[in-house]
N, C-alpha and C positions, 0 to 999 in steps of 0.2 A: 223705848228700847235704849239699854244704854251702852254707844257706842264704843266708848273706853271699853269697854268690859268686853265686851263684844271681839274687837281687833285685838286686845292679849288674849281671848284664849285662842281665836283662831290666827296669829300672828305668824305661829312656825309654817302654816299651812301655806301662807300668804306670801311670803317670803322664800318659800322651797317652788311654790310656782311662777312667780315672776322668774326666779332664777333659771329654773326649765326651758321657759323662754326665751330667756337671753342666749341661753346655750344655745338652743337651737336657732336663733337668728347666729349666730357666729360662725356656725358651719354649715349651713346654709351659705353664708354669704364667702365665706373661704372656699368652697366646692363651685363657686358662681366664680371666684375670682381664677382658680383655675384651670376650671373650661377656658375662661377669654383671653390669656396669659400663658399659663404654659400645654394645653395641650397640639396647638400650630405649631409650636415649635418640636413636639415629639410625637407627633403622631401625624400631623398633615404634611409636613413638611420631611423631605426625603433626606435619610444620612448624608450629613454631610460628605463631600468628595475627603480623601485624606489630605494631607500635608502636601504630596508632592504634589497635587496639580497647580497649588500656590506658587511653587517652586519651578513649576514649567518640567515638573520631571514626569506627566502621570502618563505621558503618552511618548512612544520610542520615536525617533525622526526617521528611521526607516527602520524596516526588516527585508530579509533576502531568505528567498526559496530556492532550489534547487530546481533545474529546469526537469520536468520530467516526473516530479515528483509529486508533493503536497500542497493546497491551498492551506497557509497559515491559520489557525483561528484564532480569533479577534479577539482571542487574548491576550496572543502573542504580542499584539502590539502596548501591551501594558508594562510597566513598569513593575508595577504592585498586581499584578493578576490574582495571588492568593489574599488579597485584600477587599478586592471587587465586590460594590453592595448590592450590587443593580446589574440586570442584562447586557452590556451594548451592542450597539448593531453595528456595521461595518457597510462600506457602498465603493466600490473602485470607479475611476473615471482614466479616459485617455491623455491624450494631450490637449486635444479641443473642449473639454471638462464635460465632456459626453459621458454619461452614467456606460460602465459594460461591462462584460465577464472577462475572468486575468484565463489568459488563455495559457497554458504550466508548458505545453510544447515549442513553445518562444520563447527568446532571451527577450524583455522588455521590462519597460516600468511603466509605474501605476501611481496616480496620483491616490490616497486612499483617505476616503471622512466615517469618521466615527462617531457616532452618537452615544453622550453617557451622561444620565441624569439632566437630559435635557438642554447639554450642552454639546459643539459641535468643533472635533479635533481633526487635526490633520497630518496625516504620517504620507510614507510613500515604499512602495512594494516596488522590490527590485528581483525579478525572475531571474536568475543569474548561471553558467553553465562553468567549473568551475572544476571538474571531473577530466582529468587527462583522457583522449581518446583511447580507445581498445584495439592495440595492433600484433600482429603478427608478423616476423621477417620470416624471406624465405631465402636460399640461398640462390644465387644465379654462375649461369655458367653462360661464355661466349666464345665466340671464336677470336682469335689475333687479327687486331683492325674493325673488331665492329665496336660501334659507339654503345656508352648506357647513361643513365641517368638515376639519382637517387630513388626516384619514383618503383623503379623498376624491381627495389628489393623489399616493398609492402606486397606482402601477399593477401592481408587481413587487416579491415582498417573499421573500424565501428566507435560512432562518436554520441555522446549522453545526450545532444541536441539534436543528432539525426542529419546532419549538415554533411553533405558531401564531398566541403572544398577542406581542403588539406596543405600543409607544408611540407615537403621532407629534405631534410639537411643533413650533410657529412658534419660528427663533431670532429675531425678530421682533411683539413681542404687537399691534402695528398692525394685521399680516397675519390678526388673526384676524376684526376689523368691517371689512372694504372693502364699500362699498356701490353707490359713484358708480361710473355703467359707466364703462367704461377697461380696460387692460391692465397689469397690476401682476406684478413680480417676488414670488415666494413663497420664501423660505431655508426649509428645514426639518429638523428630526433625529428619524430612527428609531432609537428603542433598541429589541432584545432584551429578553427579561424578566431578562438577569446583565449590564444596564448596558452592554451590547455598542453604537455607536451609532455609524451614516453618515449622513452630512450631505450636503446638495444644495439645489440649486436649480428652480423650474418659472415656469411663469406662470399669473397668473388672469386672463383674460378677462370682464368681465359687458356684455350687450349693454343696450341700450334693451327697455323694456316694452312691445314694442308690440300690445296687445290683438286689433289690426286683421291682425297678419299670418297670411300663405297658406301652408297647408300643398304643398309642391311634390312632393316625392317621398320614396321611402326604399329605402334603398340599404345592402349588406350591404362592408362595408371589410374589410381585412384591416391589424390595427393589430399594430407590431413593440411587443413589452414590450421582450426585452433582446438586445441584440445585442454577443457578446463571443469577441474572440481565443481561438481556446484555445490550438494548436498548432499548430506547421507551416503555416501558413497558413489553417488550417479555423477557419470561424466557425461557432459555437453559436446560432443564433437560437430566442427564444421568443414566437410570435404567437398571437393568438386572431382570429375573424371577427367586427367587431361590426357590428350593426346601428343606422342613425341614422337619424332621420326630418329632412329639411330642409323650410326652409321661407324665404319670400321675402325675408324683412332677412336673410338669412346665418347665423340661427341654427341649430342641431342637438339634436336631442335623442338619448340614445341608446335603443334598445329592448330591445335583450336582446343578454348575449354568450355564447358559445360555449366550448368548456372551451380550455384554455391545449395548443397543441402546439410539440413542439419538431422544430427542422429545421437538417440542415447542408448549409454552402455549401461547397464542398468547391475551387471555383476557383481559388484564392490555393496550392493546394497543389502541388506540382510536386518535380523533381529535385532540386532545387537544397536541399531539406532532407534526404536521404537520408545526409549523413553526418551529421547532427542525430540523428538517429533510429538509426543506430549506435551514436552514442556514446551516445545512455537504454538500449539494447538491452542492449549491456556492461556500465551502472553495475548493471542488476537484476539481472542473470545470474545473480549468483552469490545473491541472495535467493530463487531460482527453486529450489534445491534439492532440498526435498521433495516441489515440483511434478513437477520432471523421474521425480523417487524413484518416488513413484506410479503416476504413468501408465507409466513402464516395467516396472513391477514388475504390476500389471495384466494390462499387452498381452504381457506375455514370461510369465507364467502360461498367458493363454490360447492361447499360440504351443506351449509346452508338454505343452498336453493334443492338439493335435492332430499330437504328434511334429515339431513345427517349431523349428529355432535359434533362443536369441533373439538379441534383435536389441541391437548396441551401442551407448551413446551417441555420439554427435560435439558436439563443443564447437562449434564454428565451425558448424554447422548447428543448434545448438540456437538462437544466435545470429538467423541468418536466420529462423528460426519466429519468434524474438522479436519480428522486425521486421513478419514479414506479421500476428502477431497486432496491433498496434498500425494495420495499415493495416486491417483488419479492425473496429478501437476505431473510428479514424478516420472511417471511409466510415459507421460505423452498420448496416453492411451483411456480415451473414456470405454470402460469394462467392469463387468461386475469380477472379474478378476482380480485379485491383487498380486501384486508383481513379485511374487518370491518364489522361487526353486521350490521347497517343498511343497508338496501335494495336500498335504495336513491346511494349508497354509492358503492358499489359491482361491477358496471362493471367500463372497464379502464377508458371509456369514463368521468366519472368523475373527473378526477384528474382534465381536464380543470373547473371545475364549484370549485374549491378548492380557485382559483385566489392568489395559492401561488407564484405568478411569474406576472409580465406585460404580462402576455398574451394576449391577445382578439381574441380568436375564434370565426368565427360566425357557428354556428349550420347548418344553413342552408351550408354550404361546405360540402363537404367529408372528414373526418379521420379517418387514418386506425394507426394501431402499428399493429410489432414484435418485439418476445421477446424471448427468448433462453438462455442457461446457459451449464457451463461445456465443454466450446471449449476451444482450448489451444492455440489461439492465435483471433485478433481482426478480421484479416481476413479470417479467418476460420468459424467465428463466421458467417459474410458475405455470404461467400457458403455454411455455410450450407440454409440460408435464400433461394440462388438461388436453391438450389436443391428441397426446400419446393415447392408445386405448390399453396399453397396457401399464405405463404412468399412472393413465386417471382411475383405474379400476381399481388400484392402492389407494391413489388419494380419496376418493370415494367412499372404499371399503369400511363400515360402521363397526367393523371389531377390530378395530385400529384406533386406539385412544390417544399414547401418548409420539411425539415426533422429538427427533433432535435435526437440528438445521446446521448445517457446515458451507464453507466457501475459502477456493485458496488462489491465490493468484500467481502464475506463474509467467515470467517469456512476456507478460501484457495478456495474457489466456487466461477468464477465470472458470473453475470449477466448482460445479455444487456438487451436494450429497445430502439427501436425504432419509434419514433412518424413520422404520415405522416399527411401535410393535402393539400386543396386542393387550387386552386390558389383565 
């Protein structure tokens, strides 16, 4: 055989296969060099933190809540929060560096560790009450020769901490000897016990001494402390019944009063704020989540055990519950009523004929709601509905497909509402 001859003709063949070879040892060995080189660095290994934690910027040295209010979340205490690549977790401790819960009804601080990417920061949560108290003057009247004290012209004193101890000062030191009767302007300021402090105005009255005057009558009053806008046209009033004994110059005395109630005027409220109340209904909606979470996961448990579908949410009807749960806040009144003058108007059933929302009910289906208030948790709220026999016979009911879920929080009172209808 003769191998010259041989290797030129098959030579291109011989040379295009080694070469195949080689290629494929090259990437082969490139795709080998990869794995052990750069995939640790982009796939096992977690994004990098950004810039500022270099910087000592990535976590805030405190944050401050509002007493009464919200627990912060843990992103709050970021720097770069819309940068965030990773979960963190959040842990508060006391002073003795005991792990515990930030209790929001106290003014305190909190030492705070946060965990991100595996690394472990430390800020500090300051509860803080920072909201001037809520007061009322009243005007006072005495007789020539008897003593008073600033005290004595708070009629109505309500503080965002709940704290009972108070200050009250003349911005005026005049205001504190008036003797001669007459009718004299009184300026004054209540602080809170964290320098929190509303200022106002009253009068003081002092009559003549008249040792010779007749006692006439006595007579039980109904005296307003505070009267203030909330919503939609509903006012909050707060009155007590006092008793005054009168007597013949025009003086009064008082006798004893009665414990403080509170009462709504509900007049002022009407139509004309129903897209008002949409648009609050929307902006929580979507903070309503876990609410909605619960109570369906609840009622669609107990739909379950007795072999019933459950039921799905609707947006647009979770919507509408928002809104009857708020009329609900509103009136003070859990009722399948709604709180308006006309007749048209009055049962629940109307909130669909409102078409505050994309709804489209049709009439001809079944809908039912429940409604409830004053539970202390969402599914609680839930059972008590299954314990209802008329609750549970709705929640139950297997030609009831789709639900909207609502919740409003009023005063520290909250209310639900639950819409049912049918398929």
């Amino acid at each position: 055989m003769d191998l010259k001859k041989l290797f030129n003709e098959y030579r291109f063949i011989i040379f295009a296969t080694i070469g195949f070879l080689v290629l494929i040892l090259l990437v082969f060995s490139g795709y080998k060099y990869f794995l052990e080189y750069k995939e640790p660095e982009t796939v096992n290994k977690p994004t990098p933190t950004p810039k500022a934690k270099l910087d000592n910027e990535l976590i805030k040295e405190e944050v401050s809540t509002e007493i009464n209010s919200y627990l912060p979340d843990v992103k709050d205490y970021f720097n770069i929060s819309d940068e965030l690549n990773d979960f963190p977790t959040v842990s508060y401790y006391d002073e003795e560096e005991k792990e515990t819960e930030v209790d929001l009804t106290k003014v305190g601080t909190y030492n705070v560790k946060i965990k991100y990417h595996e690394n472990e920061y430390k800020s500090i949560l300051n509860v803080v009450d920072t909201t001037p108290p809520d007061v009322t003057f009243k005007e006072l009247s005495i007789k020539e020769g008897e003593r008073y004290i600033a005290r004595n012209f708070v009629q109505y004193y309500k503080d965002n901490s709940k704290e009972k101890g108070y200050s009250v000062s003349y911005k005026d030191s005049t205001n504190a000897n008036i003797t001669r009767p007459g009718t004299y302007n009184i300026d004054l300021s209540v602080c809170d016990n964290y320098k929190n402090c509303t200022e106002g105005s009253t009068k003081l009255t002092i009559f003549y001494n008249n040792s010779n005057k007749k006692y006439v009558k006595s007579e039980k009053e109904n005296l307003i402390l505070k009267e203030e806008t909330i919503k939609y046209g509903i006012k909050r009033i707060t009155s007590t019944d006092v008793t005054y004994s009168y007597y013949d110059d025009g003086s009064k005395d008082e006798i004893s009063r009665d414990n403080e109630v509170v009462s709504y005027d509900y007049s002022g409220f009407n139509h004309d704020y129903i897209n008002e109340m949409k648009k609050e209904a929307l902006s929580i909606y979507n903070d309503q989540g876990f609410t909605r979470t619960d109570i369906l996961s609840t009622i669609n448990n107990y739909r379950r055990d007795v072999n019933v579908a459950p039921l799905s949410l609707n947006r647009e009807m979770s919507v509408l519950a928002i809104v009857r749960a708020m009329e609900l806040a509103y009136s003070n009144s859990v009722s399948h009523e709604r709180p308006y003058e006309e007749e048209k108007y009055k049962q629940w059933k109307s909130i669909f004929l409102e078409k505050i929302c994309d709804v489209n009910i049709d009439y001809r289906v079944s809908i039912a709601e429940s409604i409830g208030a004053k539970q202390e948790s969402d599914k609680a709220m839930a059972d008590y509905w299954r314990s209802s026999t008329e609750a549970s016979d709705i929640m139950l009911n297997p030609k009831y497909t789709k639900t909207g879920i609502g919740k409003y929080t009023l005063d520290g009172i909250d209310y639900w509402v639950q819409l049912y209808v049918e398929k």
